[in-house]
C-alpha positions as a Python dict, from the first residue, in 0.01 Angstrom:
ca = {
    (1, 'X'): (0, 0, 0),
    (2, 'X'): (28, 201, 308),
    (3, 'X'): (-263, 489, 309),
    (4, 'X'): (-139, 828, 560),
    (5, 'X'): (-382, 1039, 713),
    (6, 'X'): (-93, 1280, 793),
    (7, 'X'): (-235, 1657, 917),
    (8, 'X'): (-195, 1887, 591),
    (9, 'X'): (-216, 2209, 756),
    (10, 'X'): (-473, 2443, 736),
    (11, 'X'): (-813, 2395, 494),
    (12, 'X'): (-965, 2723, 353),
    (13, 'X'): (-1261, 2746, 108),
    (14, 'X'): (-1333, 3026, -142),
    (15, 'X'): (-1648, 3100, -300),
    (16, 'X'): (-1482, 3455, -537),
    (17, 'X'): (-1475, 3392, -916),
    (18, 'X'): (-1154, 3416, -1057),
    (19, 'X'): (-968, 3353, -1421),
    (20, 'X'): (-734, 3065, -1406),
    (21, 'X'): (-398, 3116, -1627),
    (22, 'X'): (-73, 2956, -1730),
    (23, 'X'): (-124, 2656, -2034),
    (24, 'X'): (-480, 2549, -1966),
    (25, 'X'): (-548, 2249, -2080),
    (26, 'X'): (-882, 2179, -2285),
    (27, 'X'): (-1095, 1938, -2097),
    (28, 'X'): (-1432, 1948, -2247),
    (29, 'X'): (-1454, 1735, -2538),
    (30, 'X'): (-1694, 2017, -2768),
    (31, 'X'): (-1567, 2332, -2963),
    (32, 'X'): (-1931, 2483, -2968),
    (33, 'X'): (-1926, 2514, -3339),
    (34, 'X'): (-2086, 2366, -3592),
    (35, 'X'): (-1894, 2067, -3741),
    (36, 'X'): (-1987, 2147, -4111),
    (37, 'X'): (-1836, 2529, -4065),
    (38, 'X'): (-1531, 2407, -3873),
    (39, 'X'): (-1456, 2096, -4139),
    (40, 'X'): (-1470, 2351, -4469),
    (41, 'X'): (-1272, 2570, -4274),
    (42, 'X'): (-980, 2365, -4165),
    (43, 'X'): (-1001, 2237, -4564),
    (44, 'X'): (-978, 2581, -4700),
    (45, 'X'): (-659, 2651, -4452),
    (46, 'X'): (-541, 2291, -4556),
    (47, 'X'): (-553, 2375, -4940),
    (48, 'X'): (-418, 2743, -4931),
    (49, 'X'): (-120, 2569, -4721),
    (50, 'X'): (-60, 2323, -4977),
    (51, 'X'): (-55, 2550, -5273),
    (52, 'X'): (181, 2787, -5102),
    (53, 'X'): (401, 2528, -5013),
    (54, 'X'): (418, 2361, -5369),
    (55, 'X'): (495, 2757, -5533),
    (56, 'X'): (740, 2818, -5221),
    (57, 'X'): (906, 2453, -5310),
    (58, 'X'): (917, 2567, -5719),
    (59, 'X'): (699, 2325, -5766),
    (60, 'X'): (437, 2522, -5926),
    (61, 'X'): (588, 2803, -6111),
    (62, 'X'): (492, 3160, -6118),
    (63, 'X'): (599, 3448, -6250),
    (64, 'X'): (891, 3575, -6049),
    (65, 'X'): (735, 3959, -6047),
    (66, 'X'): (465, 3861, -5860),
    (67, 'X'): (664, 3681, -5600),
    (68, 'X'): (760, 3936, -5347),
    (69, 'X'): (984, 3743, -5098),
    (70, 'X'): (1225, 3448, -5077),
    (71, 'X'): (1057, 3098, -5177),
    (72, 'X'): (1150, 2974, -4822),
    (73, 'X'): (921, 3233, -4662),
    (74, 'X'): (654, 3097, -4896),
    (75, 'X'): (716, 2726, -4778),
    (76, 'X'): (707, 2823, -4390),
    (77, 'X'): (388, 3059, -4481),
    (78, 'X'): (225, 2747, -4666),
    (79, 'X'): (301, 2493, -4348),
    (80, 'X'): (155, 2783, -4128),
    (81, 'X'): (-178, 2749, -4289),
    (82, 'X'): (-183, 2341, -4334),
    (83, 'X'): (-124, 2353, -3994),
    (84, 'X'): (-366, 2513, -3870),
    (85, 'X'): (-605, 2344, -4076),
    (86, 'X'): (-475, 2028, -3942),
    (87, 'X'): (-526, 2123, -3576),
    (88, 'X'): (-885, 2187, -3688),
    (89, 'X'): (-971, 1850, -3815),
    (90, 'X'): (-799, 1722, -3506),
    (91, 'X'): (-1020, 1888, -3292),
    (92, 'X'): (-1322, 1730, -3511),
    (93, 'X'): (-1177, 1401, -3460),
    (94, 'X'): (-1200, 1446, -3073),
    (95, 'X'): (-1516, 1547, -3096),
    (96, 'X'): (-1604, 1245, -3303),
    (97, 'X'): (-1474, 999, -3066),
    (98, 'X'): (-1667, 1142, -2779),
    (99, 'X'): (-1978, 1189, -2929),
    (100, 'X'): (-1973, 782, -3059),
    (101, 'X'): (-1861, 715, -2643),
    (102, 'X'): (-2129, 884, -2567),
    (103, 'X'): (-2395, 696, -2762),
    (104, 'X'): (-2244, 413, -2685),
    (105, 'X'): (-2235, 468, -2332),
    (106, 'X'): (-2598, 553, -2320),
    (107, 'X'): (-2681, 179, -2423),
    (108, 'X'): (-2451, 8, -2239),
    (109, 'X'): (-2522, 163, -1902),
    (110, 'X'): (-2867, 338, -1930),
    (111, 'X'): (-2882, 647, -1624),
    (112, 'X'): (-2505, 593, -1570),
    (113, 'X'): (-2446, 1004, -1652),
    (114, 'X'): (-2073, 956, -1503),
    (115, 'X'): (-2046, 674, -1722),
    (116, 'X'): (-2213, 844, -2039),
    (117, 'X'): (-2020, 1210, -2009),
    (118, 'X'): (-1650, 1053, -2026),
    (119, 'X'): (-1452, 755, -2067),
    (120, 'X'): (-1363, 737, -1668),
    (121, 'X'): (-1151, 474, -1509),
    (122, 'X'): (-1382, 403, -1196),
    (123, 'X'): (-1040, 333, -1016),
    (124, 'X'): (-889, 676, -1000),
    (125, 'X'): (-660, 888, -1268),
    (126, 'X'): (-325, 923, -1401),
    (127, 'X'): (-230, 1209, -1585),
    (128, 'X'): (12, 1151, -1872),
    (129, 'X'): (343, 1376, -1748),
    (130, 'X'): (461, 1353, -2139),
    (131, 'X'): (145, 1455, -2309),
    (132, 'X'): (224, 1830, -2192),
    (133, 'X'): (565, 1832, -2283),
    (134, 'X'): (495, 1657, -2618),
    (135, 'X'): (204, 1962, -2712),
    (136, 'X'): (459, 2217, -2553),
    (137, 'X'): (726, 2094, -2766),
    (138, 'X'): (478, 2144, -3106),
    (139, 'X'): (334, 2482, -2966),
    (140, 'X'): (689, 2603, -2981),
    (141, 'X'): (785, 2474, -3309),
    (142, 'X'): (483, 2634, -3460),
    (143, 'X'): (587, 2962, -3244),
    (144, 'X'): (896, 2970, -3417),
    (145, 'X'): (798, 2870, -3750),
    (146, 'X'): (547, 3125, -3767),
    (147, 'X'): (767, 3389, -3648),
    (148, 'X'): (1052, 3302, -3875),
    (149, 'X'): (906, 3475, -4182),
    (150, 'X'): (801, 3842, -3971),
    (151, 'X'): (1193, 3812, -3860),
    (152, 'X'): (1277, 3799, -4218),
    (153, 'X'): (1048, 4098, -4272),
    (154, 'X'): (1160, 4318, -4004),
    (155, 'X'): (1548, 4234, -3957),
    (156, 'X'): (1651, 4096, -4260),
    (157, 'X'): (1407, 4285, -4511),
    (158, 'X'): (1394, 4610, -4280),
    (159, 'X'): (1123, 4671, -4204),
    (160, 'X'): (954, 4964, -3946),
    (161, 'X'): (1086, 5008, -3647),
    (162, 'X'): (725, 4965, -3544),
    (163, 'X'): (733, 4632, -3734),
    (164, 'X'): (1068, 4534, -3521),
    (165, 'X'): (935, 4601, -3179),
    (166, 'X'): (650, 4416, -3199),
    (167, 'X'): (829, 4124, -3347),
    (168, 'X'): (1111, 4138, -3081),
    (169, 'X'): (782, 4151, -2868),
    (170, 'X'): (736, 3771, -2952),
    (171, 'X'): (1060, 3698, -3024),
    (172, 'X'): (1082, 3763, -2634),
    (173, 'X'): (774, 3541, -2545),
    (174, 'X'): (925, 3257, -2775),
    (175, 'X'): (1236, 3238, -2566),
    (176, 'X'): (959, 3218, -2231),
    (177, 'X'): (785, 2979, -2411),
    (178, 'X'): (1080, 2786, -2441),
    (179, 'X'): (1222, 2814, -2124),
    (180, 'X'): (887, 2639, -2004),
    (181, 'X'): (882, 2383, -2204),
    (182, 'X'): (1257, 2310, -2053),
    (183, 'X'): (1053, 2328, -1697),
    (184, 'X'): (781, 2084, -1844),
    (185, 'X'): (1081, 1816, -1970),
    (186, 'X'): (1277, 1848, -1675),
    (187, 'X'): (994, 1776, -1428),
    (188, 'X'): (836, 1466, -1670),
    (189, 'X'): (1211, 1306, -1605),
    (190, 'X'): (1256, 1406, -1236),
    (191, 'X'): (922, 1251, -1153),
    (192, 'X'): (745, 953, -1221),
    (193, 'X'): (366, 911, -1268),
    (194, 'X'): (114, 972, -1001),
    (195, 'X'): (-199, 952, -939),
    (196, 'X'): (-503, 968, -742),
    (197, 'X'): (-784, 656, -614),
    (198, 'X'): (-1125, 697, -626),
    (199, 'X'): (-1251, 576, -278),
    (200, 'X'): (-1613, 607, -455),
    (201, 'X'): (-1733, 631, -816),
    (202, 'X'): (-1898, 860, -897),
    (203, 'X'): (-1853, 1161, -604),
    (204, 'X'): (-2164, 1325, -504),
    (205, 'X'): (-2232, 1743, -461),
    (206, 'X'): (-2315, 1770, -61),
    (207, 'X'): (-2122, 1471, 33),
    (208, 'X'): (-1813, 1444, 139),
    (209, 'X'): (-1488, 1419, -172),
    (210, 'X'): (-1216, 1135, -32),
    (211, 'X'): (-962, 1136, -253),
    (212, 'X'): (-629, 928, -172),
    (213, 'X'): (-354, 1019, -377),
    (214, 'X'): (-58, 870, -447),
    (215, 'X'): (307, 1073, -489),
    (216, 'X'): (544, 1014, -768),
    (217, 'X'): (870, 876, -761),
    (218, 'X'): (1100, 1186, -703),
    (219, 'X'): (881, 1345, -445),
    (220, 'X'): (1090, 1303, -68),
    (221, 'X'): (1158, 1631, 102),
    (222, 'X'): (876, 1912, 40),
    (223, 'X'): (911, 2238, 159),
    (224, 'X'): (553, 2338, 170),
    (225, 'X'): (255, 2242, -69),
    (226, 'X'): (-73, 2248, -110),
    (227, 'X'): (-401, 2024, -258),
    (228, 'X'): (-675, 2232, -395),
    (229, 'X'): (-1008, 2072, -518),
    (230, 'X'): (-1179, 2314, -774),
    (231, 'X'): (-1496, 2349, -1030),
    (232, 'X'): (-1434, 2507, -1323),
    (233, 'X'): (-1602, 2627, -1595),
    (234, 'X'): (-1451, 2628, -1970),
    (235, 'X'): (-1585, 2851, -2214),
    (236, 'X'): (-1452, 3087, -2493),
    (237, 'X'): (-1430, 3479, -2498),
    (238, 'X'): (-1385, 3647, -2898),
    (239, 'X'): (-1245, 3951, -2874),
    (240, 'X'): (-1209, 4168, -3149),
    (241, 'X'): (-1447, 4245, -3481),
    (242, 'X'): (-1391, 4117, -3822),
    (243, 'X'): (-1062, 4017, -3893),
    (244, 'X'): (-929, 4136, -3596),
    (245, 'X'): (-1172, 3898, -3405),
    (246, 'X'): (-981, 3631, -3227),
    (247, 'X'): (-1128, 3352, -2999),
    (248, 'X'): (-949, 3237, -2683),
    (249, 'X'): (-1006, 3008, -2393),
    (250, 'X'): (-1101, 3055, -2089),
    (251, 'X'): (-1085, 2844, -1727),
    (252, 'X'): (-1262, 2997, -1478),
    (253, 'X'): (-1291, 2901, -1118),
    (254, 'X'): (-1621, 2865, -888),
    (255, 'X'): (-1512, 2731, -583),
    (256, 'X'): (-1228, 2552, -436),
    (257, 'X'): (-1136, 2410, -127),
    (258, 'X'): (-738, 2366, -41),
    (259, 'X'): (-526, 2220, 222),
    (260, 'X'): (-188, 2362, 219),
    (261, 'X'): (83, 2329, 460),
    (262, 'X'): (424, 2560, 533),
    (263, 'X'): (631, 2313, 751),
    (264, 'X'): (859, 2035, 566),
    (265, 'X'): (708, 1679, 519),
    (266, 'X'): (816, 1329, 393),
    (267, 'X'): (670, 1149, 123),
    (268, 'X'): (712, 828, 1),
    (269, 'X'): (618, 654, -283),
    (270, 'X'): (502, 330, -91),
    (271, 'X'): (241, 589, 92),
    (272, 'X'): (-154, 696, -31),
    (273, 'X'): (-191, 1027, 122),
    (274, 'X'): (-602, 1083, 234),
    (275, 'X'): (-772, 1389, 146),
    (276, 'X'): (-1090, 1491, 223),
    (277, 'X'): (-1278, 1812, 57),
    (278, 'X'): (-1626, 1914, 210),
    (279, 'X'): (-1774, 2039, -95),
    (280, 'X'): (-2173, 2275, -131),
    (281, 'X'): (-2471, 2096, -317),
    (282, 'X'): (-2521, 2401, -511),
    (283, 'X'): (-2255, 2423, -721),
    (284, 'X'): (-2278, 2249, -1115),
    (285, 'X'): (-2204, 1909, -1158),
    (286, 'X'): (-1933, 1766, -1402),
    (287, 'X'): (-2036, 1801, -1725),
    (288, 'X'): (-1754, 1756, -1993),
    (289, 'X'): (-1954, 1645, -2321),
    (290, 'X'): (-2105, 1988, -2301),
    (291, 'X'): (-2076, 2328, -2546),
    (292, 'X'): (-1999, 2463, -2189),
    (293, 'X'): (-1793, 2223, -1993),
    (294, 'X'): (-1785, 2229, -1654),
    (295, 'X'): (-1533, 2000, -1431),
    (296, 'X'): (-1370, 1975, -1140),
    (297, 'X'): (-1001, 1888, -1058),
    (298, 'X'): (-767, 1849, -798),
    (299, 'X'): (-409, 2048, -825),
    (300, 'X'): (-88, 1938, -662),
    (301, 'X'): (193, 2195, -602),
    (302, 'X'): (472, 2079, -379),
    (303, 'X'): (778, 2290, -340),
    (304, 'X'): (1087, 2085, -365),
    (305, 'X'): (1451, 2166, -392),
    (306, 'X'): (1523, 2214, -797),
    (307, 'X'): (1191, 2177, -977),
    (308, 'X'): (893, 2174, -788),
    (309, 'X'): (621, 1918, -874),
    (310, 'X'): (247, 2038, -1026),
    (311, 'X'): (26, 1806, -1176),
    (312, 'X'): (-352, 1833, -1224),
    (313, 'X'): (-652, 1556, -1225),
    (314, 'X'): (-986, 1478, -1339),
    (315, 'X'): (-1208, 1418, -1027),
    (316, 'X'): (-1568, 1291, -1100),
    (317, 'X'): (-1849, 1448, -914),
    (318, 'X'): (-2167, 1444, -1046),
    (319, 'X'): (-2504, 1546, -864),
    (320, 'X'): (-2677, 1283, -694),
    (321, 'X'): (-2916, 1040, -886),
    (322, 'X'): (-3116, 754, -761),
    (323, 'X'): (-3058, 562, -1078),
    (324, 'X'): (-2711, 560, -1083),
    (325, 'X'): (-2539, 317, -885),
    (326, 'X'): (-2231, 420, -648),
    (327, 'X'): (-1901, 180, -675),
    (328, 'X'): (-1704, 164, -320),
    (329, 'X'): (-1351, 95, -475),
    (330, 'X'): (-1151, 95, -118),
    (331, 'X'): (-1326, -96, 230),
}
C-alpha cells in the first residue's frame, strides 16, 4: 500500500458554533431517558397497533357505526403505532448492548476509557455505505405509509382545503425524501468501501490527529473536495407543550479543521492519502456512552462527475491519560 502526502490545498480552522443538518446519524449509544418509561411506552404503542390492526383486518369485529373510515386505513393506522413502538424497543436494545460492552470493557482493560466508551477497531474505520440506504429505504416506507391514510382524508374523503395543503406539504417532502434515498443507492453502487487507518490509538487533544485514509473504488477524477475533522456534540431539543411537544435531534459543531482543495486531482485506490489536523487541548473529549454524546468525525466530500462521494467516520480522540496505553499501528 502506497501512502501520498499529496498538498490538499488550503487548511482553515473555525472555532463558531453552528447546527449541522441533512440525515444525522445517531452516534451516541444513550436516549437520556429512563429505560422503564421508554419500555412501557413502546408496549403501549405496540398493543394499540396490534388491536387496530386485528379490527382494521376484521379480525375483531365491531360495530360498523362506530367505524368511521375504510378498514384499510385502520390496518395502516395500526402498523403506524406497532411501529413506532418497535423502533422504541430497538433503541433499548442498543442501549443494552452498550451498556453490557461497557462493563465488560471496564474488566477487561481497566483505565482503557477509549476501550471502555465504544467497541473501536484500534486499526481504523469503515463505514457501512448500505446501512444508510437500508434506514433511508424504511424511513420512506414509513413516510408513505403514514401519509397514506391523511391522503385518504383530504383527497379521497375531502377534506379542508386547509387539510389538503398541508398534506400536499408532505406529500412534497416524500417525493425529496425519495429522491435522496435514489442519491444514497446510487452512490453505495458507484463506490466501494473506504476507509480511514489509525496511525495511533487512541488520538490525543493537543497533539497532533494523522489520519491516512484510504479512497473507494470509483473515486479517479475529483473536481475539488475537501476533509474536515470536527467535534460534535449530540443532544435533543423538545419543542412544543403537551401534545404538541415533539423531541428532535440535534448535531452541533464545536470546532473543525478542513483541508479543501479547488484544482482537479487523481486518486487511486492502491493510494493512503495522509492527513494531518492540528487540533486545541481545550475542547471535550470523545465521549459516546454518554446522556450527552460528544464525538468527533472526519467528513469526505469529493466532487466528481455524476454523483459526488460523502462519507463520514468515527475518529477516536480522547484526552490524554497516563494510564492508558497508546498503540502505534503504522512505523
Amino acid at each position: 500500500m502506497q501512502f501520498s502526502r499529496m498538498n490538499l490545498g488550503q487548511y482553515t480552522t473555525s472555532n463558531e458554533t453552528r447546527r449541522l443538518s441533512g440525515q444525522l446519524q445517531q452516534r451516541g449509544s444513550q436516549s437520556g431517558l429512563p429505560t422503564p418509561i421508554l419500555f412501557l411506552f413502546a408496549a403501549v404503542f405496540f398493543a394499540v397497533g396490534c388491536v387496530i390492526i386485528l379490527i382494521g383486518t376484521k379480525v375483531i369485529v365491531v360495530d360498523p357505526k362506530t367505524v368511521h373510515a375504510p378498514h384499510w386505513v385502520l390496518a395502516v393506522t395500526g402498523v403506524v403505532f406497532s411501529f413506532g413502538g418497535m423502533m422504541i424497543w430497538s433503541l433499548l436494545w442498543r442501549q443494552n448492548v452498550s451498556a453490557r460492552h461497557a462493563r465488560e470493557a471496564a474488566r477487561l482493560y481497566p483505565g482503557e476509557q477509549a476501550l471502555q466508551d465504544h467497541k473501536w477497531d484500534p486499526r481504523g474505520h469503515t463505514p457501512s455505505r448500505w446501512a444508510p440506504v437500508v434506514k433511508s429505504i424504511m424511513g420512506v416506507l414509513f413516510l408513505a405509509v403514514f401519509l397514506s391514510m391523511f391522503n385518504w382524508w383530504a383527497f379521497i374523503k375531502g377534506g379542508p382545503f386547509m387539510v389538503k395543503a398541508i398534506v400536499g406539504l408532505f406529500d412534497i417532502l416524500l417525493i425529496l425524501f425519495v429522491g435522496y434515498t435514489c442519491v444514497l443507492f446510487g452512490r453505495a453502487l458507484k463506490f466501494g468501501d473506504s476507509r480511514i487507518h489509525f496511525v495511533q490509538f487512541p488520538y490525543r487533544l493537543s497533539e497532533p490527529v494523522d489520519i491516512r485514509w484510504q479512497a473507494a473504488h470509483g473515486i479517479a477524477r475529483v473536481n475539488k473536495g475537501s476533509f474536515t475533522l470536527r467535534c460534535v456534540k449530540e443532544y435533543y431539543e423538545q419543542r412544543g407543550r403537551g401534545k404538541n411537544r415533539t423531541r428532535s435531534m440535534v448535531h452541533e459543531e464545536i470546532w473543525s479543521g478542513r483541508w479543501h482543495f479547488d484544482e482537479p486531482r487523481n486518486f487511486t485506490f492502491s493510494e493512503q492519502i495522509e492527513l494531518r489536523f492540528e487540533i486545541p487541548g481545550d475542547l471535550p473529549p470523545t465521549h459516546l456512552h454518554a446522556n450527552l454524546p460528544v464525538f468527533w468525525e472526519l467528513e469526505v466530500k469529493l466532487d466528481l462527475p455524476g454523483l459526488d462521494f460523502v462519507q463520514h467516520y468515527l475518529v477516536p480522540i480522547y484526552e490524554a491519560q497516563q494510564t492508558s496505553a497508546r498503540t502505534n499501528i503504522f512505523p
